[in-house]
N, C-alpha and C positions, 0 to 999 in steps of 0.2 A: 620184458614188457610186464606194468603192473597187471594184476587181475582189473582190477577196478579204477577208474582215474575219473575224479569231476575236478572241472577247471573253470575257473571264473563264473560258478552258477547261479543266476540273479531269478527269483522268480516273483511276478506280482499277481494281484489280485483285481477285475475291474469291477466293480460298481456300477451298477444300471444309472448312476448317474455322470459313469467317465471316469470318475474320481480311482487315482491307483492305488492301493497300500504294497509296499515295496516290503513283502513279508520275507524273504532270503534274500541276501545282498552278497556277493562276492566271495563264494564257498570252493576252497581247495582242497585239497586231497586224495591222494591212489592209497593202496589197497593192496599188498602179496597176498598169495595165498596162504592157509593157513590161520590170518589175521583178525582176532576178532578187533575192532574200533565200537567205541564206548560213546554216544551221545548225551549229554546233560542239559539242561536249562532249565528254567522256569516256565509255566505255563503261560502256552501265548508268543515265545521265543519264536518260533516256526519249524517246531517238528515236524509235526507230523505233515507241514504241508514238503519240506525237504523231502521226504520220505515218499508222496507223488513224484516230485522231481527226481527222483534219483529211480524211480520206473520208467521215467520217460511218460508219465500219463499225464497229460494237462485237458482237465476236465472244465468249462467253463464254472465260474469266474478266475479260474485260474491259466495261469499265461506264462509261457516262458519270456527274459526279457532279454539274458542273453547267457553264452557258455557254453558247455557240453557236457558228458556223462559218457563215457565209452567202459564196456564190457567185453575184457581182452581185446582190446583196440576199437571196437566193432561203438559206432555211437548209436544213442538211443534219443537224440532230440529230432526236431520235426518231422519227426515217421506219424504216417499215417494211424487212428486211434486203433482201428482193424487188425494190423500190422504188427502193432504193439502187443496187441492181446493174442494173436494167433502166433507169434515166435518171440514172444521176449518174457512173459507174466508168464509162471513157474516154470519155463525153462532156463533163462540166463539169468533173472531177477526175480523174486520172492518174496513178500511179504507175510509176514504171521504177525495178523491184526491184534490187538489190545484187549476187544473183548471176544471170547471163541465163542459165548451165545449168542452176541447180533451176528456171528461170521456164519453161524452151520444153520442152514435151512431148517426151523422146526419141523417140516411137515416131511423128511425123507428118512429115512436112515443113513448114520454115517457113513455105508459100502456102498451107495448110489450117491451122494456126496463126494469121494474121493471120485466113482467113477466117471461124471460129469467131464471132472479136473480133466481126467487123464483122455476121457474120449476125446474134449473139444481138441486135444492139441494132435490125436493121435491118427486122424484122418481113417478111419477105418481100416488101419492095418494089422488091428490084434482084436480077438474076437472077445464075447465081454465074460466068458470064462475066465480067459488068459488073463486079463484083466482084474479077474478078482484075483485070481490066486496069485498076480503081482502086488497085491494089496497085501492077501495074507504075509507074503512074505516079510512087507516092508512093516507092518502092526506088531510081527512075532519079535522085531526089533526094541521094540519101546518098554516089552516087561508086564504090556495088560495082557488082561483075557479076550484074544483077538475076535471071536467067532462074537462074544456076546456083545464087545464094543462095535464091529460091524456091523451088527443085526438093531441095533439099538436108535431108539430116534435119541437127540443132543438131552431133551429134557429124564431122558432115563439114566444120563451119567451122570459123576460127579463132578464139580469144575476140573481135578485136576485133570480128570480122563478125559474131557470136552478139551481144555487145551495142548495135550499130549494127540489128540486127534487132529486141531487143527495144523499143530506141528508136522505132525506124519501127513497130512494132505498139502501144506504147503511147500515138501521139498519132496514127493513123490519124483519128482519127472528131474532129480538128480541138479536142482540151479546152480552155478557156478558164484551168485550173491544171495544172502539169505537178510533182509531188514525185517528183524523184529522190534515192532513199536509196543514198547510196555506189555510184553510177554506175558508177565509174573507179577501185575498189579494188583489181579483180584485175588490172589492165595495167599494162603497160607504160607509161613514161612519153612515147613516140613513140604510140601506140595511145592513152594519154589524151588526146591533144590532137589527134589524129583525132577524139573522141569528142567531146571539147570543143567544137571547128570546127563538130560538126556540128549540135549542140543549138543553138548562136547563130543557125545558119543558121537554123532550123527555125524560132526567135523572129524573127527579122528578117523570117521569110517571112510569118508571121501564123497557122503552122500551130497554137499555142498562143503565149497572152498574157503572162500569167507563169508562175516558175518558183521554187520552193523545192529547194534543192540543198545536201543533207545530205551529211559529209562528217569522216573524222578530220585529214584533210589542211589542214591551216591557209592553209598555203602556196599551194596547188589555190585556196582560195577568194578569196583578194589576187584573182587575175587572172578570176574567174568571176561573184563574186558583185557588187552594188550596196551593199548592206547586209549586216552580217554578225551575227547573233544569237546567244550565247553563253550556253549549257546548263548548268548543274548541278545534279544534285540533285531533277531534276523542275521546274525554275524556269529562267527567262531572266535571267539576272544584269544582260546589258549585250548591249543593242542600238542600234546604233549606223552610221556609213557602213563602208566597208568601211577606208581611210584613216586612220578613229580608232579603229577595233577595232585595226589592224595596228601602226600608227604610235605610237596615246597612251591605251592602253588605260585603265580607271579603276577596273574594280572588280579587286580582291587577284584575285581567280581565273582573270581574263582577264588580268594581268598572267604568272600563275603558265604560264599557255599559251604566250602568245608567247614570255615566257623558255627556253620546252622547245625549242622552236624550230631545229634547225641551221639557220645561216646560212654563205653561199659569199661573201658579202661579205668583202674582204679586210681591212677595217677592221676586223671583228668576228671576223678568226681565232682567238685569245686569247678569246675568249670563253667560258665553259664552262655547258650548257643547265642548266637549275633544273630541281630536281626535286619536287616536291607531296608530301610524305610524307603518310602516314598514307590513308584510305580515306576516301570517301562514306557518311552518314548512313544508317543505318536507316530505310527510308520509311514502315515499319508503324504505328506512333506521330506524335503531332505533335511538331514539331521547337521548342524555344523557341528564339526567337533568331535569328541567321543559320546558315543550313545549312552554311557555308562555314567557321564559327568554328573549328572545331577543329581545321584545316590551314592560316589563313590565318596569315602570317607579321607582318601589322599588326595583329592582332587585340586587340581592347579591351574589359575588363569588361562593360559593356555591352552588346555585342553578341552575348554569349550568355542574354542577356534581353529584346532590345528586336526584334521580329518586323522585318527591314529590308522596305520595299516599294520596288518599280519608281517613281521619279522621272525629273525632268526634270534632267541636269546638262547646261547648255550647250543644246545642242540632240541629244543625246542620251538613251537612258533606261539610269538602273543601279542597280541594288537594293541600295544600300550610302550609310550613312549620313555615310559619311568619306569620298565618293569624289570630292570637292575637293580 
């Protein structure tokens, strides 16, 4: 059995005036353990709203439309909001949000911050000594200075150590999924890879199984991800290893990304990055055809009539009928 499996997941958005936007459409994929998967796209694709969906949290104006999401078998759609937050949010499923200063309450310290976490789900059966010094333990992991990062409100660290905290408080309680949405946006590129270091550690150690790791940095996911899954439009175009995303990419749109691409390769100085004219589909209506047609530069009669779907090329999947 996978760790992780979403099947058919469609999720929309309504509008005080009815009106729907069809922001994720038709999203497949499981998940071993051990695995990290690589998310991509453009801004606007449906990250980060995926990323509710794949909690099982649908917070008005958002709405599931149909599909599922199961967590070692076990599904996470139409459960109660209560439900969700009391056994599924950091214990089977995880988020470590984008930015750690809107994430940590200015007015607490981090070691009543972590303790919140772990009280709401722990029902009063560990006293809040025990409590902290399960803290210390899991802070003496990450390489800060645990006593003065615990003591500390968020504004007295430095970003790096504000998101090496949210880290350490989002997989406290051991999740079996770990989705980080743009982890590593606001650093540094010495401070990413502090960051990075420390997230492998935390998979190698068994603290969480797998890992989804959203991200505009292309580059960032070569050296992070397993698999890399490529967004447009509300659709996964081409999913694939991370080697053939990077290397022999196959559908137009994944091609149109890697081309954007700077490279420091000296071969490729002379090189000049591609750029995607034109905008992203209207998601309010249904789209004939490929979403992609109207910017892609192989585009063909047909393919703004024939709905393309996720296939098998190779041993890969890519939602493009010419992507031989």
């Amino acid at each position: 059995m996978a760790t992780f499996e979403v099947e058919n997941l469609s999720l929309h958005y309504l509008t005080r005036f009815g009106q729907k936007i069809h922001a994720v459409t038709d999203v497949s994929f499981t998940m071993e353990k051990g695995e990290i998967l690589g998310i991509a796209g453009e801004s606007g694709c449906g990250k980060s709203t995926l990323v509710n969906g794949l909690m099982g949290l649908f917070i008005p104006p958002l709405h599931l439309t149909s599909g599922d999401v199961r967590v070692a078998g076990e599904s996470l759609m139409n459960r109660d909001p209560k439900d969700i937050r009391e056994n599924v949010l950091s214990q089977k499923v995880s988020m470590i949000p984008q930015g750690a200063f809107n994430a940590l309450n200015p007015t607490r310290k981090v070691k009543d911050i972590a303790f919140d976490v772990i009280h709401a789900h722990d029902h009063g059966e560990h006293t809040k000594k025990e409590i902290y010094e399960r803290l210390e333990d899991r802070f003496d992991l990450f390489g800060m200075d645990t006593q003065r990062v615990l003591n500390s409100y968020p504004i007295e660290l430095t970003a790096g150590e504000r998101q090496r905290s949210v880290i350490g408080i989002s997989t406290l309680l051991n999740p079996q999924m770990v989705i980080a949405d743009e982890p590593t946006s606001a650093l540094d590129v010495t401070t990413q890879k502090i960051v990075i270091r420390m997230i492998f550690d935390l998979l190698e150690k068994g603290i969480f199984n797998t890992m989804i790791f959203i991200t505009h940095e292309l580059p960032l996911l070569r050296h992070v991800a397993d698999r890399i899954a490529i967004m447009y439009a509300g659709e996964f175009v081409e999913v694939g290893t991370t080697d053939q995303i990077v290397f022999d990419p196959r559908h137009p749109y994944t091609q149109a990304l890697m081309g954007s691409v700077l490279s420091t390769n000296p071969e490729q100085k002379n090189k000049k990055p591609f750029t995607i004219e034109g905008a992203p589909p209207s998601l309010t209506q249904a789209i004939p055809g490929c979403r992609f047609a109207e910017r892609c530069p192989k585009v063909r009669p047909e393919c703004k009539v024939n709905i393309q779907s996720m296939r098998m090329v190779g041993d890969r999947q890519v939602r493009c009928d010419y992507a031989e």
